[in-house]
C-alpha positions in Angstrom: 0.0 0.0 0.0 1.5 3.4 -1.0 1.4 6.3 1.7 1.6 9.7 0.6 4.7 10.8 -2.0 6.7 13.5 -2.1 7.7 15.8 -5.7 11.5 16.8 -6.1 12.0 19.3 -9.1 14.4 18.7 -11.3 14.5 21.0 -14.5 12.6 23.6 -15.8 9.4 21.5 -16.6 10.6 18.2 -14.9 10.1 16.8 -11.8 10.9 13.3 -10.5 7.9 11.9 -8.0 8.3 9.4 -5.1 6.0 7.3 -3.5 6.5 5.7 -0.5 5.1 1.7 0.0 5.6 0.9 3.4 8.7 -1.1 4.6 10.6 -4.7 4.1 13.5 -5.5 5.6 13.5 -2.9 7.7 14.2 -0.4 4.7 11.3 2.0 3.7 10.1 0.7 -0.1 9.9 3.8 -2.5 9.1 3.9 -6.4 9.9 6.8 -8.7 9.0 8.0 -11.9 10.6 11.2 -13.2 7.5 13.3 -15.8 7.4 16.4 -17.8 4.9 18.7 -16.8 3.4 21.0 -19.0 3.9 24.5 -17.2 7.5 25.4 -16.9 9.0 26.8 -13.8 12.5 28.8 -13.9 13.1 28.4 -9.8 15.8 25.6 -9.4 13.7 24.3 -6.0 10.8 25.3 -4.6 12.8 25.4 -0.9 12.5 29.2 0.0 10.0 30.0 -2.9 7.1 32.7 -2.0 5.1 31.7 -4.9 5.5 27.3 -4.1 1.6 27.8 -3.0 0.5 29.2 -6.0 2.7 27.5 -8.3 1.1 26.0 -11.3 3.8 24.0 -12.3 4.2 22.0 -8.9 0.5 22.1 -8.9 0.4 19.7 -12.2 3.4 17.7 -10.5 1.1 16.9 -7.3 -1.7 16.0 -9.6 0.5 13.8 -11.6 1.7 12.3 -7.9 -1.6 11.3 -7.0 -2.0 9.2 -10.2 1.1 7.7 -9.7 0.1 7.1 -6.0 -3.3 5.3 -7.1 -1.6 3.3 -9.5 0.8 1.4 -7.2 -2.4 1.2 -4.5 -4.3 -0.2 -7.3 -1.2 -2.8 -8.7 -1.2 -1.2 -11.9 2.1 0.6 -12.1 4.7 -1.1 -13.8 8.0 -0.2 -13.6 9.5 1.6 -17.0 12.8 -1.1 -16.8 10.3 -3.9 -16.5 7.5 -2.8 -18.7 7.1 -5.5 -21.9 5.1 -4.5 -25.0 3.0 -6.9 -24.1 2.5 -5.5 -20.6 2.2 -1.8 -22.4 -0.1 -3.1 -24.6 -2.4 -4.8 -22.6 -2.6 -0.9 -20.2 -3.1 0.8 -24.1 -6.2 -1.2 -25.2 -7.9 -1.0 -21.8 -7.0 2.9 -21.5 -7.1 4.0 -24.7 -8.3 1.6 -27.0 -11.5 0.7 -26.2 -12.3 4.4 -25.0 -11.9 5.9 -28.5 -11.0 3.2 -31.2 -14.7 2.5 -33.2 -15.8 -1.2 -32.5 -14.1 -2.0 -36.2 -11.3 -0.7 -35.8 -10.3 -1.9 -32.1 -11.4 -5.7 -33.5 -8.7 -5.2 -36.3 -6.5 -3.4 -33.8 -7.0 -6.7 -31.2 -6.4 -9.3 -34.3 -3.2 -7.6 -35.7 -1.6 -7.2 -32.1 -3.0 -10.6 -31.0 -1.6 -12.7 -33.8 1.4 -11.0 -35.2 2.8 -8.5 -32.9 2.8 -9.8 -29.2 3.8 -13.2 -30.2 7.2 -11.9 -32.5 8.1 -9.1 -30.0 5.6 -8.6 -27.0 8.8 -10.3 -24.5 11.3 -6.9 -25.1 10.7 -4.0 -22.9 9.6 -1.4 -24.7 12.5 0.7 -23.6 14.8 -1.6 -25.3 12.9 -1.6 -28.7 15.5 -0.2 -31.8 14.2 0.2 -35.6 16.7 -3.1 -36.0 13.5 -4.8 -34.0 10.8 -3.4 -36.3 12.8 -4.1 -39.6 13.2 -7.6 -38.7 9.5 -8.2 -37.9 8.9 -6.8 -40.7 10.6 -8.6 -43.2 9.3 -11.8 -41.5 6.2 -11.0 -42.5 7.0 -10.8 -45.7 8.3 -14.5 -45.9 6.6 -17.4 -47.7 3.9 -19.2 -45.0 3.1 -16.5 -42.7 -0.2 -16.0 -44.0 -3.0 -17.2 -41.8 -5.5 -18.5 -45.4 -2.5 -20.6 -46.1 -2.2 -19.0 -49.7 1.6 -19.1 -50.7 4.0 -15.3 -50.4 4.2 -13.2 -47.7 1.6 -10.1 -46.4 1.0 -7.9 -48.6 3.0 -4.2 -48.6 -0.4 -2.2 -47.5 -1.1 -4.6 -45.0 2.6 -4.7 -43.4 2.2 -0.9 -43.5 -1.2 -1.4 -41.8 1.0 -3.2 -38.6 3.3 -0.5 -38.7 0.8 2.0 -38.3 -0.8 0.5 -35.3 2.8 -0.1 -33.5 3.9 3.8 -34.1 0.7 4.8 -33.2 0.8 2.4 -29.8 4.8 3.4 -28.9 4.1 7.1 -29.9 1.6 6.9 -26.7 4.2 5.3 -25.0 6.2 8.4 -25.5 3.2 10.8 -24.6 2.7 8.8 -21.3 6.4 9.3 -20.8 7.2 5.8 -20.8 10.0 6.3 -23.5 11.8 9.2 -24.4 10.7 8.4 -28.1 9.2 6.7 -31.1 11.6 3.8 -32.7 9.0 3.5 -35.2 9.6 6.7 -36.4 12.8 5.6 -37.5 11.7 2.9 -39.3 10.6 3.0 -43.3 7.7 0.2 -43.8 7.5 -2.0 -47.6 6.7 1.1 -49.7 2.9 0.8 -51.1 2.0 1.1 -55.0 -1.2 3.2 -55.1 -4.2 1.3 -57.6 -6.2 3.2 -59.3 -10.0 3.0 -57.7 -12.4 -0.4 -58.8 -15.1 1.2 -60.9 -17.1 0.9 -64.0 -17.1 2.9 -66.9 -20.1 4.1 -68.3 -21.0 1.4 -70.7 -20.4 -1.0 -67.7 -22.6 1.0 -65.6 -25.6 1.3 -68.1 -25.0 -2.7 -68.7 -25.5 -2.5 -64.5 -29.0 -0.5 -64.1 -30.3 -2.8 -67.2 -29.5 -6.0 -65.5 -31.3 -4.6 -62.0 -34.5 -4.6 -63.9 -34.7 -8.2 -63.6 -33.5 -8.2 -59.8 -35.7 -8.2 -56.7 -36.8 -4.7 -56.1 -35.0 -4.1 -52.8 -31.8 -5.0 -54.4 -32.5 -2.7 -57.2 -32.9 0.4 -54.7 -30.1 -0.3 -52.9 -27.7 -0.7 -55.8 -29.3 2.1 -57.1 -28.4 4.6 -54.1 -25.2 3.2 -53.9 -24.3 4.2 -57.0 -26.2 7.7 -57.5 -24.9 8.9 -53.6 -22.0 6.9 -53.1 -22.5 5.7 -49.5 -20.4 3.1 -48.2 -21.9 -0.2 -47.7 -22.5 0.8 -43.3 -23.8 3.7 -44.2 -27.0 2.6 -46.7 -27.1 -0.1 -44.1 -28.2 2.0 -41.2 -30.5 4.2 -42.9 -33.6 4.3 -41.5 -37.1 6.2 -42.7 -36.3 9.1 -40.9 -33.5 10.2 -42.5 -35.5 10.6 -46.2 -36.5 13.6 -46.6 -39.5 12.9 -49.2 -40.0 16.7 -49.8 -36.6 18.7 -49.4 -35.5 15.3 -51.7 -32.6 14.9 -49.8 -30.9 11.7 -47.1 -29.0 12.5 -44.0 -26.1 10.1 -43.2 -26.0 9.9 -39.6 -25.3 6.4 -38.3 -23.8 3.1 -39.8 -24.5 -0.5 -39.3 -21.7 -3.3 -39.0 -21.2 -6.5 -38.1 -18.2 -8.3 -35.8 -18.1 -12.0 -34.6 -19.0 -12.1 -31.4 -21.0 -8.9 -31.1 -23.2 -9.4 -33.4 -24.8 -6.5 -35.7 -24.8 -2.7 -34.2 -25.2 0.9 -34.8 -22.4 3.3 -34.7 -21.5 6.6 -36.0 -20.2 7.5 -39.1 -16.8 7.4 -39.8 -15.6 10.7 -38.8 -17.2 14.0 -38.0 -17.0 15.0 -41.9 -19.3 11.7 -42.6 -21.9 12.6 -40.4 -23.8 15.1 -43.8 -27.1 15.6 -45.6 -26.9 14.4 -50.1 -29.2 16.3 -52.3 -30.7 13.0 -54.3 -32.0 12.9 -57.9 -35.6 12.9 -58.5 -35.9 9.3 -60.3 -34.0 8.2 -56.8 -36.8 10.0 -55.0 -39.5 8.3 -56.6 -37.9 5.1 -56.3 -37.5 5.0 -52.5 -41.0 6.5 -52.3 -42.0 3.0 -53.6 -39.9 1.1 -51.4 -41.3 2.5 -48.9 -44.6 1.6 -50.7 -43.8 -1.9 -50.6 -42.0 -2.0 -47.4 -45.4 -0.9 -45.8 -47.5 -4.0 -47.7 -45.1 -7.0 -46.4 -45.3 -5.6 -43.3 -48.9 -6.0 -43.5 -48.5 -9.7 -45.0 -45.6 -10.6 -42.3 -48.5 -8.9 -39.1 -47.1 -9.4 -35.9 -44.2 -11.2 -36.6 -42.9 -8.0 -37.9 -39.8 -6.9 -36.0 -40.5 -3.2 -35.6 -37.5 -1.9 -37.7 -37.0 1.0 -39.2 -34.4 0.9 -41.0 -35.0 0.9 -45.1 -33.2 -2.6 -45.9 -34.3 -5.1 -43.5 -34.9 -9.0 -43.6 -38.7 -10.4 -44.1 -39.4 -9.7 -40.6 -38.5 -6.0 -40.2 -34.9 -7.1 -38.2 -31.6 -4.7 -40.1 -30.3 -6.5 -43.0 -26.9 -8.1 -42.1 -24.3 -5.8 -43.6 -22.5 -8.9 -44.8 -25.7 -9.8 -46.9 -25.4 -7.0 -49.9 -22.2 -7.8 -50.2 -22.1 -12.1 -50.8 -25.4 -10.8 -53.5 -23.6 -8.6 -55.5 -20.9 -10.7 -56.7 -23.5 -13.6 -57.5 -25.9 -11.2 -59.4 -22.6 -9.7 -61.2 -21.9 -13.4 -62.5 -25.6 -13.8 -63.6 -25.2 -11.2 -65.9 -21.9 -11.6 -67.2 -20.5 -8.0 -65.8 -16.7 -7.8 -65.3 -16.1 -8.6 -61.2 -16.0 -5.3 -59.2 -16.1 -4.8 -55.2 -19.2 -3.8 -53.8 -16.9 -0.7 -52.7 -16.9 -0.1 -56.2 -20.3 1.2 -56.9 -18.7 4.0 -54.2 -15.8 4.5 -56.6 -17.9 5.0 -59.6 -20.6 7.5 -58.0 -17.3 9.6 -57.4 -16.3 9.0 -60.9 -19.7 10.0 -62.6 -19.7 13.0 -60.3 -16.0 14.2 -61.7 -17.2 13.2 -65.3 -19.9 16.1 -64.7 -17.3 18.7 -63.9 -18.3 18.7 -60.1 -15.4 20.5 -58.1 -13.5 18.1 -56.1 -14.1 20.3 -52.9 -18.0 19.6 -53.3 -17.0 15.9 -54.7 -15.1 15.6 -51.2 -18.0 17.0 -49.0 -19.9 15.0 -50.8 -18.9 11.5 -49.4 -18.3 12.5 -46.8 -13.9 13.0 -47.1 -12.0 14.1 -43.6 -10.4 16.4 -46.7 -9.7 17.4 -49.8 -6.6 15.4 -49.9 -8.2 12.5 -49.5 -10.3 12.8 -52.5 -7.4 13.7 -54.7 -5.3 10.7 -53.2 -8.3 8.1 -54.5 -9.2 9.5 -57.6 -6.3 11.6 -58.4 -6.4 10.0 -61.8 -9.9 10.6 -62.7 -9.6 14.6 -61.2 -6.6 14.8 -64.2 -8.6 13.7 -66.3 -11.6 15.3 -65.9 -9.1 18.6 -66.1 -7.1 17.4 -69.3 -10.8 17.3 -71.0 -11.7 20.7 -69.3 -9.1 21.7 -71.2 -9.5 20.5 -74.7 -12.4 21.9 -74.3 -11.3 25.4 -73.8 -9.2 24.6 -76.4 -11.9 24.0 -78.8 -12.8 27.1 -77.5 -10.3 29.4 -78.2 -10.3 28.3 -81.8 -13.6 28.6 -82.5 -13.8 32.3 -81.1 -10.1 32.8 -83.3 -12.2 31.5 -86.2 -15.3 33.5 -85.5 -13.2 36.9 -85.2 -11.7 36.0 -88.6 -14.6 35.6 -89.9 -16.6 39.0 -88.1 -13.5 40.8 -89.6 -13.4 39.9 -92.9 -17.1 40.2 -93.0 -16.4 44.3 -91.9 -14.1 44.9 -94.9 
């Protein structure tokens, strides 16, 4: 049991603290841990200082005691020279991870760490990690067997780049938390990644697309339909619910996702960032066709009676329960092979909506609000090539232009003498 602790400056904006946990042996037991506050204080000790009272810099060190104090009472401190990554890991998940990381996210997090990471290096002290560690894991995974679907090769460059995102991302909260003075992984330059140009149909492939829903089951049809006139991702039509149509204004409000983990089951969430959460104009023929989905929604509920699940939500099983996420997904390959139309990602139909909409001579800014982009950036990062374009024609165009008005001023002028 820690009694109380005691601060000792020791720079500027450092100050080492020290916690006293009882005696053994005889000797009194103390742990310390020197931190870096965040108010800097020019005194070298507070001994003899009028303003120790009122000092905002000592104030943060005694707040920073009393964590440290709670944490040894509690069993949770670990000390920095005997701190593993598993150990660090373990306090990152419970006090960060699941506090902010998206359900998703912190289930890929879990499986990457879980099955790659901690077992290759989760024994070193995370003080004693070097960039020699990380290069070595690494290449490892780029070796022949280390895939989990037994498929021959190694992991793939984006998804080695993916690991050593969530390591730099863990250690550089190790260095916030002033657990390490700093970030090996920073240090470290992960299998370089060739960017792919976006899935998506061209127009022909696209018409061949809406011809081939005619013959599909009319939910289907809507959903493909909105997928590829608004661009939503896949959790995002998914959670849609009656309430966010806007019949008159003609316009949807993204608000909400629906996804799918083992073990959880299927749930609601918020969109993917803050710039996700928006409100999409829609066309008028995408109007009228949700107005008779709704249409027909209404009748099999009548059919189904009080078996009816009470759902809201715009795609949902016989019942009324949310359609599983996974369930649009599995169909739209199959209906793809039914009509003989080149394979493409059910992402895709995302791709192309963006596509169509930079074919039209949309701005990238509004293409970017649009679906819902954290920035601009991003939108010029996925469909860089399809912006160029769009431009290069932009251009021919004022080309065409130019000469036209050239040949019509020749032609004014020779007219005049």
């Amino acid at each position: 049991m820690a009694g109380k602790g005691s601060i000792e400056k020791r720079g500027v904006n450092t100050w080492r603290l020290v916690a006293s946990c009882g005696m053994k042996d005889g000797k009194q037991v103390k742990k310390t841990k020197n931190v870096t506050v965040k108010v800097a204080c020019e005194q070298k000790t507070c001994k003899g200082c009028t303003r120790a009272a009122r000092c905002q810099a000592r104030r943060e060190a005694e707040k920073l005691l009393a964590e440290f104090v709670l944490e040894i009472e509690k069993g949770t401190f670990i000390e920095p020279t005997k701190l593993t990554l598993k150990n660090f890991v373990e306090r990152w998940l419970r006090d960060y991870g699941e506090k902010n990381l998206a359900p998703k996210t912190l289930f890929r997090y879990r499986q990457i760490l879980e099955s790659r990471v901690l077992p290759a290096m989760g024994h070193l002290k995370v003080e004693q990690i070097r960039p020699t560690h990380l290069l070595e894991f690494y290449a490892n995974l780029q070796e022949d067997g280390i895939r989990e679907d037994g498929k021959p090769g190694g992991l793939s460059a984006k998804t080695i780049l993916q690991h050593h995102r969530i390591i730099s991302s863990i250690l550089n909260d190790a260095v916030e938390w002033q657990v390490i003075p700093s970030n090996p992984a920073t240090r470290v330059k992960p299998p370089r990644v060739q960017k792919k140009q976006a899935a998506c149909y061209d127009e022909g492939q696209t018409a061949a697309l809406l011809e081939a829903l005619e013959h599909e089951e009319p939910k289907y049809k809507v959903l493909i339909n909105l997928a590829l006139f608004t661009g939503l991702r896949r959790g995002e039509i998914m959670g849609l619910e009656w309430r966010h149509i806007d019949f008159k204004e003609g316009t949807l409000m993204v608000e909400q996702a629906s996804q799918y983990l083992p073990g959880q089951g299927t749930f609601t969430k918020t969109p993917k960032n803050e710039t996700s959460a928006r409100v999409i104009s829609l066309p008028a023929f995408l109007v009228d066709m949700l107005r008779q989905h709704k249409k027909d929604q209404a009748e099999t509920r009548l059919k189904v009676g009080d078996m009816w699940q009470g759902s809201d939500r715009l795609f949902t099983t016989w019942d009324g329960r949310p359609m599983h996420p996974d369930t649009v997904s599995s169909w739209f390959p199959k209906f793809l092979k039914r009509h003989d139309l080149p394979p493409l990602p059910f992402h895709g139909l995302r791709h192309t909506a963006a596509t169509m909409m930079i074919n039209a001579g949309v701005p990238a800014k509004v293409v970017s609000g649009h679906f819902g982009h954290a920035n601009i950036g991003t939108t010029h990062d996925i469909y860089g090539h399809f912006l160029r374009s769009a431009d290069k024609e932009a251009a021919d165009r004022l080309e065409q232009t130019y000469q036209r008005m050239k040949r019509n001023g020749k032609e004014i002028k020779q007219g005049q003498a």
